[in-house]
C-alpha positions in Angstrom: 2.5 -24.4 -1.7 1.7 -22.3 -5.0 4.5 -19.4 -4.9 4.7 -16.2 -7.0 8.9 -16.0 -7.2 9.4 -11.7 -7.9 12.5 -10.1 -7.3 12.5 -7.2 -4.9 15.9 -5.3 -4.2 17.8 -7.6 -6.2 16.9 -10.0 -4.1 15.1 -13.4 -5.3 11.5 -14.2 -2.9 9.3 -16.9 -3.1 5.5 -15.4 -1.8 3.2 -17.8 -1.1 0.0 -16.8 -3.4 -2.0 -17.3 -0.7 -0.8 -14.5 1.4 -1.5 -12.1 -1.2 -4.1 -9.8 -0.8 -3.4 -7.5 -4.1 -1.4 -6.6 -6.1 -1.1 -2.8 -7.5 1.0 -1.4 -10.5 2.2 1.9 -10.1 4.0 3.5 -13.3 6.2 0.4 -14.4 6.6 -1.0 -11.1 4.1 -3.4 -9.1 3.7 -3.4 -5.5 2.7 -7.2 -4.0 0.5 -6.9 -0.9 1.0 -9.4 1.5 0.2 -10.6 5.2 3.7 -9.8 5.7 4.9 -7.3 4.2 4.8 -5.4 0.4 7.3 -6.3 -2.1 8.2 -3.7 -5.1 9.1 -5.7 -8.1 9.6 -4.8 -12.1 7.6 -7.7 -13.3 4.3 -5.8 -15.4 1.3 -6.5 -14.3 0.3 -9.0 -17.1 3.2 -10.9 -16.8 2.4 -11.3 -12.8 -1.3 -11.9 -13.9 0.2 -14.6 -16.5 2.5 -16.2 -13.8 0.1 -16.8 -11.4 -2.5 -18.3 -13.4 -4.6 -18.3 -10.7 -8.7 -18.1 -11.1 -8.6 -16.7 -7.4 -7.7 -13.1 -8.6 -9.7 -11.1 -10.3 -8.1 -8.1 -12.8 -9.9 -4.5 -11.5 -9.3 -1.7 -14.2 -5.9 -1.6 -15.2 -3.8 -1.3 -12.1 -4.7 -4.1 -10.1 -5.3 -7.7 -8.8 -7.5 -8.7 -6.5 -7.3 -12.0 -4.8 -10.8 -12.9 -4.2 -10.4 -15.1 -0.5 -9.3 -11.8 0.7 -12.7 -9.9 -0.2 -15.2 -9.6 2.2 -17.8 -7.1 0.5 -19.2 -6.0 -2.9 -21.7 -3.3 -3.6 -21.8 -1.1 -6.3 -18.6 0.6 -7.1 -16.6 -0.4 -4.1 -14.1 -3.9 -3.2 -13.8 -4.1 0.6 -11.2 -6.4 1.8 -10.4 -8.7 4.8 -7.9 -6.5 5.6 -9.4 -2.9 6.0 -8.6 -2.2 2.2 -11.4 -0.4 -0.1 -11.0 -0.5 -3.9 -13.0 2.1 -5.7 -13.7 0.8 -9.5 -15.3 0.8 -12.5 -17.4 -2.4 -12.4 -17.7 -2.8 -15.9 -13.5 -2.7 -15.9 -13.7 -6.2 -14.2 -11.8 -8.9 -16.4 -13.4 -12.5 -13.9 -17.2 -11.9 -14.6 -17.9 -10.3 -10.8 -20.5 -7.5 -11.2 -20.6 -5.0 -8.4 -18.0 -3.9 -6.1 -18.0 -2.9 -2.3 -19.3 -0.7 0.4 -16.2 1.4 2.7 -16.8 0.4 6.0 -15.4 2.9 8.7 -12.3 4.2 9.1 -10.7 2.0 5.9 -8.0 3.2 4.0 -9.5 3.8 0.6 -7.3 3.4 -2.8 -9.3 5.4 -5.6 -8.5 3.1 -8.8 -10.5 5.6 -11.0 -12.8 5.2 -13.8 
C-alpha cells in the first residue's frame, strides 16, 4: 500500500494515499483529510504534492489537493466529493488538465477556495 509518511504532534504516521480525500494548506500548515481522521502536519503543500507523486490528485488553486477517486461531480465552478465536501474554485487554477468543477448538492459543507 502507497503511504504518505507526515508527522502530526510529533508523532510519525503512515496514511495510506488511498484514504485521502484532500488535502488543504492553511498558512504554513496542511491539514490531511482522511476516512479516518485529519492530520495537521508542517510539510508545504508542494513538498506533499512532490511526495506523493501521484496522477490521482489534482492541484486546485493554491491551497489544495484533490484526490480525484473521491470526486463525484463537476460543473462549472464547483468540486463535489464522495464525502459531502464542495470545493468552490477557479477552473482555470486547475494544475491536472480537468476543466469544470462541481455543483453543491444539499445540505454539503462548502469550503470557498476563492478566485
Amino acid at each position: 500500500t502507497h503511504t504518505l509518511n507526515v508527522y502530526s504532534n510529533r508523532l510519525l504516521y503512515h496514511i495510506p494515499v488511498s484514504e485521502i480525500f484532500y488535502i488543504e494548506s492553511i498558512g504554513r500548515k496542511c491539514m490531511i483529510h482522511t476516512s479516518r481522521k485529519t492530520y495537521e502536519t508542517n510539510m508545504a503543500l508542494n513538498h506533499i504534492e512532490s511526495t506523493l507523486n501521484d496522477n490521482s490528485f489534482i492541484r486546485c488553486y493554491r491551497s489544495y489537493l484533490v484526490n480525484m477517486n473521491y470526486i463525484q461531480d463537476i460543473l462549472d465552478t464547483e468540486i463535489q466529493l464522495t464525502t459531502m465536501t464542495v470545493f468552490c474554485a477557479d477552473p482555470l487554477s486547475w494544475t491536472n488538465g480537468i476543466g469544470n468543477v462541481f455543483h453543491p448538492a444539499v445540505g454539503c459543507a462548502v469550503i470557498c477556495i476563492g478566485a
